[in-house]
C-alpha positions in Angstrom: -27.4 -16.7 -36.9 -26.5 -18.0 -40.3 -24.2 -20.9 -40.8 -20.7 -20.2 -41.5 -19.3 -22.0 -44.8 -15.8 -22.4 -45.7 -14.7 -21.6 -48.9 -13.6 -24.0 -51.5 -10.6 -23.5 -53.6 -10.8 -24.8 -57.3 -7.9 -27.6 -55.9 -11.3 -28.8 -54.2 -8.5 -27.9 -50.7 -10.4 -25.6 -48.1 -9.3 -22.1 -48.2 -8.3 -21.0 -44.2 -10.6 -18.1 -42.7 -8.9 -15.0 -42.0 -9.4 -14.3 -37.5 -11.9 -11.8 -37.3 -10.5 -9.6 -34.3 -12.9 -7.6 -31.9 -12.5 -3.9 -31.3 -11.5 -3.5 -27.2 -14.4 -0.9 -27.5 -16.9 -3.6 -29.2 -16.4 -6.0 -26.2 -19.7 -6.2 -24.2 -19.9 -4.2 -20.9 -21.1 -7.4 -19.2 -17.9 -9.3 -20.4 -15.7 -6.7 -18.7 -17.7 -6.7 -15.4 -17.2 -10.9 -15.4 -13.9 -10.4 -16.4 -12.6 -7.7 -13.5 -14.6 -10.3 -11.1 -12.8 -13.4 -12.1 -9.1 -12.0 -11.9 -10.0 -10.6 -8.9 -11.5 -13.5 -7.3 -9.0 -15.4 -8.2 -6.0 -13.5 -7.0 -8.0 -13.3 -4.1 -7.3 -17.0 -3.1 -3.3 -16.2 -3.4 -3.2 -13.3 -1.3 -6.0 -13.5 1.6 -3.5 -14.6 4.1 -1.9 -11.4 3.5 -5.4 -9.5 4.5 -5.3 -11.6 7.8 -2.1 -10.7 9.1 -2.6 -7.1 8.3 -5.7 -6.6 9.8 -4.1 -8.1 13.0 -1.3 -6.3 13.0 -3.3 -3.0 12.2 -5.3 -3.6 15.5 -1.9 -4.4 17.1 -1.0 -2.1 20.1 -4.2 -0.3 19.7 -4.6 2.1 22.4 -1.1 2.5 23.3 -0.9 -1.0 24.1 1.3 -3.5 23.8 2.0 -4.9 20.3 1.0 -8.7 19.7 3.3 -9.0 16.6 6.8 -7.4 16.2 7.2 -8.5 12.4 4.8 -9.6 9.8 6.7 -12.7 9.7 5.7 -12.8 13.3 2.4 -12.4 13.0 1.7 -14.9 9.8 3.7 -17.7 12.2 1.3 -17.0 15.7 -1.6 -16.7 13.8 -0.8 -19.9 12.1 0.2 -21.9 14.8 -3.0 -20.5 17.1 -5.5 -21.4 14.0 -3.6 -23.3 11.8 -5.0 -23.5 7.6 -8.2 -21.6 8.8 -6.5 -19.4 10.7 -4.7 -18.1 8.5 -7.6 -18.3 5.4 -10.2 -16.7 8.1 -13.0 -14.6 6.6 -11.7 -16.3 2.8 -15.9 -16.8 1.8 -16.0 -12.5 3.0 -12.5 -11.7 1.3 -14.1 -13.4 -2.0 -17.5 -12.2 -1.8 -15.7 -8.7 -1.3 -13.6 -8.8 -4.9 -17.1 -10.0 -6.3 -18.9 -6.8 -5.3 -16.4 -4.7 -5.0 -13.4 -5.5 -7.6 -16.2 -6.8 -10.1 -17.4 -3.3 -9.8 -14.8 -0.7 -9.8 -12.7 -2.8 -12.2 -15.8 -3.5 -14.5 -17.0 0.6 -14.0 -13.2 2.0 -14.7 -12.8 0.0 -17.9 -16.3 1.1 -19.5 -15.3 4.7 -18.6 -11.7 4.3 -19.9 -13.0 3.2 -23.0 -15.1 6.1 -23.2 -13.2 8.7 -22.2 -9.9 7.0 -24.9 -8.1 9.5 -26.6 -7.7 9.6 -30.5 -5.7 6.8 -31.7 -6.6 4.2 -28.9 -4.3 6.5 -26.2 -5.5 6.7 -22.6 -6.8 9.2 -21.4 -4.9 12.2 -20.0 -3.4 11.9 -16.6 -6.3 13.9 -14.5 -8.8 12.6 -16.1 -7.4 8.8 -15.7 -7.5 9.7 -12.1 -11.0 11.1 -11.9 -12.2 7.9 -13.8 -10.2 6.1 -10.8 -11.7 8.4 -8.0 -15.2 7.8 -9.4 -15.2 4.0 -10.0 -13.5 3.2 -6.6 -16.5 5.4 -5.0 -18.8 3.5 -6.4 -17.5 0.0 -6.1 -16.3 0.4 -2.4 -20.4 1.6 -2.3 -21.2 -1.6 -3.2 -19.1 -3.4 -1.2 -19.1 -2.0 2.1 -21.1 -4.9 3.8 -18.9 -7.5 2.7 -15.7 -5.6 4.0 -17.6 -4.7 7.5 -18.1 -8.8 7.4 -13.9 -9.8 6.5 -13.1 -7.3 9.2 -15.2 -9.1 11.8 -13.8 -12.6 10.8 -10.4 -11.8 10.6 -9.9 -10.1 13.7 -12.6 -12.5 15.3 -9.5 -15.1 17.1 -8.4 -12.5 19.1 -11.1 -12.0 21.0 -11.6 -13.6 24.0 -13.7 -16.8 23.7 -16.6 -15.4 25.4 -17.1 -12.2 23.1 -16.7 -13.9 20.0 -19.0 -13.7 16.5 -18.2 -17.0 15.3 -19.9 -16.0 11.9 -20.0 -19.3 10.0 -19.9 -17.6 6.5 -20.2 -14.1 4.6 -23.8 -14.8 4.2 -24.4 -15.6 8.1 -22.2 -12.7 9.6 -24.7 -10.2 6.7 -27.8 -12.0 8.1 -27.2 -12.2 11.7 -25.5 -8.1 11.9 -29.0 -6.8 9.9 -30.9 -9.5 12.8 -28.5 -8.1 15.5 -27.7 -4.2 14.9 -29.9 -3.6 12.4 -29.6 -2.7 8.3 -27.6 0.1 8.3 -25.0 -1.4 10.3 -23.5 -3.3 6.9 -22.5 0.3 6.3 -20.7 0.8 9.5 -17.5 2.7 8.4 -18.3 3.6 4.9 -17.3 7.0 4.8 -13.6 5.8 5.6 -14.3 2.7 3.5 -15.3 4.9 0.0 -12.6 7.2 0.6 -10.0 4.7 0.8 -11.1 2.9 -1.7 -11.8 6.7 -3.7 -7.7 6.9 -2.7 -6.3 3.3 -3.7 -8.1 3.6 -6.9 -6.8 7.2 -7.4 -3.7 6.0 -7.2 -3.6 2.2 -8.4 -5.3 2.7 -11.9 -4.1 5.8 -13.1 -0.5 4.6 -12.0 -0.7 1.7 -13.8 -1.8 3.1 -17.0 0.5 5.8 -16.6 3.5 3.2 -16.1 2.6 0.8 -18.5 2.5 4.4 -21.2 5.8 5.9 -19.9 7.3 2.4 -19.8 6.8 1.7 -23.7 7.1 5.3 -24.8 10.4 5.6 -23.0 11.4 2.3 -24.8 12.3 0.8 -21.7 9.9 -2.2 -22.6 7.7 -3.7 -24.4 4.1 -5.3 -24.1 4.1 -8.4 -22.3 4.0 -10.1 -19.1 7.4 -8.4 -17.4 5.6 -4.8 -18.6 1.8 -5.5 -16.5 4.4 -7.2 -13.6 6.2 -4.4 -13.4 3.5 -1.1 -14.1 1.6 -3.7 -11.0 4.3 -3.4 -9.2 4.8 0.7 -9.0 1.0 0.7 -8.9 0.9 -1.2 -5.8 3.6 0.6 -3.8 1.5 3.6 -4.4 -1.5 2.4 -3.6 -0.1 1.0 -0.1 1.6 4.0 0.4 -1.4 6.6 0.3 -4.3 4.4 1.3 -2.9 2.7 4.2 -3.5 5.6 7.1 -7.3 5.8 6.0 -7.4 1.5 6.0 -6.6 1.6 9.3 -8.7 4.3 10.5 -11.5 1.8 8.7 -10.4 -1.6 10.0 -10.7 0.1 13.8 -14.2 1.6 13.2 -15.6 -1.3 11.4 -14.2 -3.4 13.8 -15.3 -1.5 17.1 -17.4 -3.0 19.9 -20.5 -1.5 22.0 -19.5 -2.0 25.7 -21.9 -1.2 28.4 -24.2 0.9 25.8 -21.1 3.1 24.7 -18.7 2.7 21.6 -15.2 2.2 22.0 -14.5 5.3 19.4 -17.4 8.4 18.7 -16.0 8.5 15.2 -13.5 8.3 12.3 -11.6 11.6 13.8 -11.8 10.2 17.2 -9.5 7.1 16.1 -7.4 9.5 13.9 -6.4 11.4 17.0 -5.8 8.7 19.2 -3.6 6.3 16.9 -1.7 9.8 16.5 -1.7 10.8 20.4 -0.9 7.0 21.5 0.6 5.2 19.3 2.3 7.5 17.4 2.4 9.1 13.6 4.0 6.1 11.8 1.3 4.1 13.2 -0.7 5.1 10.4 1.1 2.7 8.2 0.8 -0.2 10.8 1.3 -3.2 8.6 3.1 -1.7 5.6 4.4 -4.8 4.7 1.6 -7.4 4.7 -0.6 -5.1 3.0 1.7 -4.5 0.3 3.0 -8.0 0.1 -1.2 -8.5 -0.5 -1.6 -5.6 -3.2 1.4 -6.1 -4.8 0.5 -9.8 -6.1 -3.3 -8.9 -5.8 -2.5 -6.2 -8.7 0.0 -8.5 -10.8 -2.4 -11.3 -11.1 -5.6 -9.0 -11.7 -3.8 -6.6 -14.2 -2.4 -9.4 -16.0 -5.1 -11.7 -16.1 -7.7 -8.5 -17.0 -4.8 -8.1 -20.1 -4.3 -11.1 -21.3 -8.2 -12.7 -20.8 -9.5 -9.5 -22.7 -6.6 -10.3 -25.4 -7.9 -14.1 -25.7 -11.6 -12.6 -25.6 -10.5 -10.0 -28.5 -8.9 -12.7 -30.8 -11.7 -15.5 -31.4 -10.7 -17.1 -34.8 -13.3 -19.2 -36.9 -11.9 -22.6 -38.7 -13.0 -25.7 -38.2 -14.0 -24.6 -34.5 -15.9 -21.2 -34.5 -14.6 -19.8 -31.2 -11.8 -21.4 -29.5 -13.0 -22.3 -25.9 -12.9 -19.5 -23.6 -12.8 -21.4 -20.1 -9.6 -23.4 -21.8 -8.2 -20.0 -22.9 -8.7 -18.3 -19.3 -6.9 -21.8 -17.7 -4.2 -21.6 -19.8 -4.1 -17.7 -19.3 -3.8 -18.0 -15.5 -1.2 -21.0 -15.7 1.0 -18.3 -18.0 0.4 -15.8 -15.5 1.2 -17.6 -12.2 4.1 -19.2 -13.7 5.6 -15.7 -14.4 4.5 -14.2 -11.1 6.3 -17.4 -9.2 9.3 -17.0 -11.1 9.7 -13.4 -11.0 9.3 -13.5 -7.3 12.3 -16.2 -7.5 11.0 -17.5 -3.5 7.8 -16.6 -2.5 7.4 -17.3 1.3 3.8 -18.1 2.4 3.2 -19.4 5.3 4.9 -19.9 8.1 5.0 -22.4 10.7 3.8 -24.6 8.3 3.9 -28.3 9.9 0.6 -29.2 9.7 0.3 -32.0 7.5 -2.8 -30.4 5.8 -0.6 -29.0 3.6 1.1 -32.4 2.4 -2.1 -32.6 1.4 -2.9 -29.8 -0.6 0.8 -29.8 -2.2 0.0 -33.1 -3.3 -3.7 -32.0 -4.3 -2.1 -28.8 -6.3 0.9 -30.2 -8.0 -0.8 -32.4 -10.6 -2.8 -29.6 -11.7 0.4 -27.2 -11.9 2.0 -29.9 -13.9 -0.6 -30.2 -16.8 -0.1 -26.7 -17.3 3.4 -26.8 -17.7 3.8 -24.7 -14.8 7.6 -26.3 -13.1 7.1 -25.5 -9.0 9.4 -27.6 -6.3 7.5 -27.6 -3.1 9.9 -27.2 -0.2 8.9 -27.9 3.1 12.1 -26.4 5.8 11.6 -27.9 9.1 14.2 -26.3 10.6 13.3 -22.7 10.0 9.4 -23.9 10.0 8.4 -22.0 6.7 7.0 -23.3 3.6 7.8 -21.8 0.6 7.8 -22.0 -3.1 11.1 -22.3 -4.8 11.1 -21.9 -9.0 
């Protein structure tokens, strides 16, 4: 690559270079795979807890039984007080190798078919379409990512097992090594017809939604691009998503989750559980844990939307001057600080955790706050003894 002179003016003053934008469809396919990946990884980290209590409280009451958790607020303070910080982070190293298979690929997958399927002008493309593109990257992503999720299953759910018939997988990469040692290769797969088609439903709903919002939002001139537009378009997005893929999720989390006893599995198949979560427990059953797994798609989507919108703007605006490309790790930090500070101050109180007197997390408050500071994100940590739940108050 040639060196890059600036010009001179005849005051002998250098003359500024013009940025140099890229085309959205120039960006390399590879940057939009790494991209999808590291919002989703990273929102990962905020919601996981989220994942935890809902698998819980989807196996809740199974079989007609009794229910362990009566609210999700419930359930996040047992399992907290039971396991404490790992407790309620169990399975993280699955839940993140998970949004590096699978979110890396269905995000990365729907945005190169987006882009090639753009209407004249730079428009998306037409509403079925958008949701064939969703069907069709969710496929093949939740593909891809089957093993991991038969892993984060397994570790979340693995506490409430009695001592003596627990896993105990150390890590993602154990818990893939030891089932292929144990039950053999194919078992990764275990559930991946419910897996694909819930995944083949959230996307379905989640991308198409979201571009759909985000168009009628800013044709209708109700707002304009910009962080409260992705929150919001993330938002409806979400509640759809929960909505419709929720009744296959937790006809996955029981299969995937199901042990051998005596020879014989609990369930003979995916329409086996159907009809007995609908003969036992009931129909609403089906959306067992409405709340947690919304309350973990909801931010999930804001913060991989937003940071997917505004890392590909940052990526799409290098400008050449005195320093060719601005650095891009400095642009994503400050991208994510922007982000998080909106998301916290949207949700006005975001409740966490509860139960939270375990001075770990003095710890990682103390840890954290420094690094909010620098980037001018303003968070008071409040730590309320006397209703035992820690939140975060903007």
């Amino acid at each position: 690559m040639e060196p890059i002179s600036t010009p001179i003016h005849a005051s002998g003053v250098p003359t500024p270079i013009k940025a140099i934008p890229i085309s959205p469809a120039n960006t390399p396919n590879s940057i939009k795979f790494l991209i999808g990946g590291t919002a989703g990884m990273t929102a990962t980290l905020f919601v996981h807890p989220m994942e935890v209590v809902k698998n819980r409280m989807q196996m809740s009451g199974e079989g007609g039984g009794v229910r362990e958790y009566k609210t999700t607020f419930h359930a996040s303070r047992a399992i907290h007080r039971s396991g404490g910080l790992s407790g309620i982070y169990a399975g993280l190293s699955a839940g993140l190798f998970r949004t590096a298979t699978y979110t890396t690929a269905r995000l990365g997958i729907y945005q190169v078919l987006l882009e090639r399927f753009r209407q004249p002008h730079g428009r998306p493309p037409r509403f079925f379409v958008n949701l064939l593109l969703g069907v069709a990257s969710g496929g093949l992503g939740s593909f891809i990512g089957t093993p991991a999720e038969v892993a984060l299953i397994r570790m979340t759910l693995d506490e409430r097992l009695p001592m003596t018939e627990r896993r105990n997988y150390a890590h993602i990469f154990n818990a893939l090594v030891r089932i292929t040692r144990e039950e053999g290769v194919l078992k990764l797969w275990r559930g991946g017809v419910p897996t694909i088609t819930r995944a083949m439903i959230a996307n379905a709903a989640q991308m198409p939604t979201y571009s759909q919002a985000k168009q009628a939002l800013t044709s209708t001139g109700l707002m304009q691009q910009g962080f409260p537009l992705h929150a919001v378009a993330s938002l409806i997005a979400a509640f759809v998503t929960t909505a419709f893929s929720l009744p296959v999720d937790i006809i996955k989390t029981r299969y995937q989750n199901m042990k051998v006893i005596q020879g014989k599995p609990e369930y003979t198949g995916i329409f086996n559980i159907f009809q007995r979560i609908l003969r036992q427990e009931g129909v609403f059953s089906f959306w067992k844990g409405f709340t947690p797994y919304f309350s973990r798609i909801g931010p999930h989507t804001i913060l991989t939307f937003i940071l997917i919108e505004q890392v590909n703007i940052q990526y799409q605006k290098p400008y050449i001057s005195d320093i060719l490309v601005e650095d891009f790790t400095a642009t994503c930090s400050r991208t994510f600080a922007q982000t998080y500070t909106y998301l916290i101050r949207m949700s006005s109180t975001l409740s966490i955790f509860s139960g939270c007197r375990d001075p770990s997390y003095h710890h990682l408050v103390l840890l954290c706050q420094p690094y909010f500071t620098d980037n001018s994100i303003s968070i008071a940590f409040y730590l309320n003894e006397n209703s035992s739940m820690f939140t975060i108050i903007i």
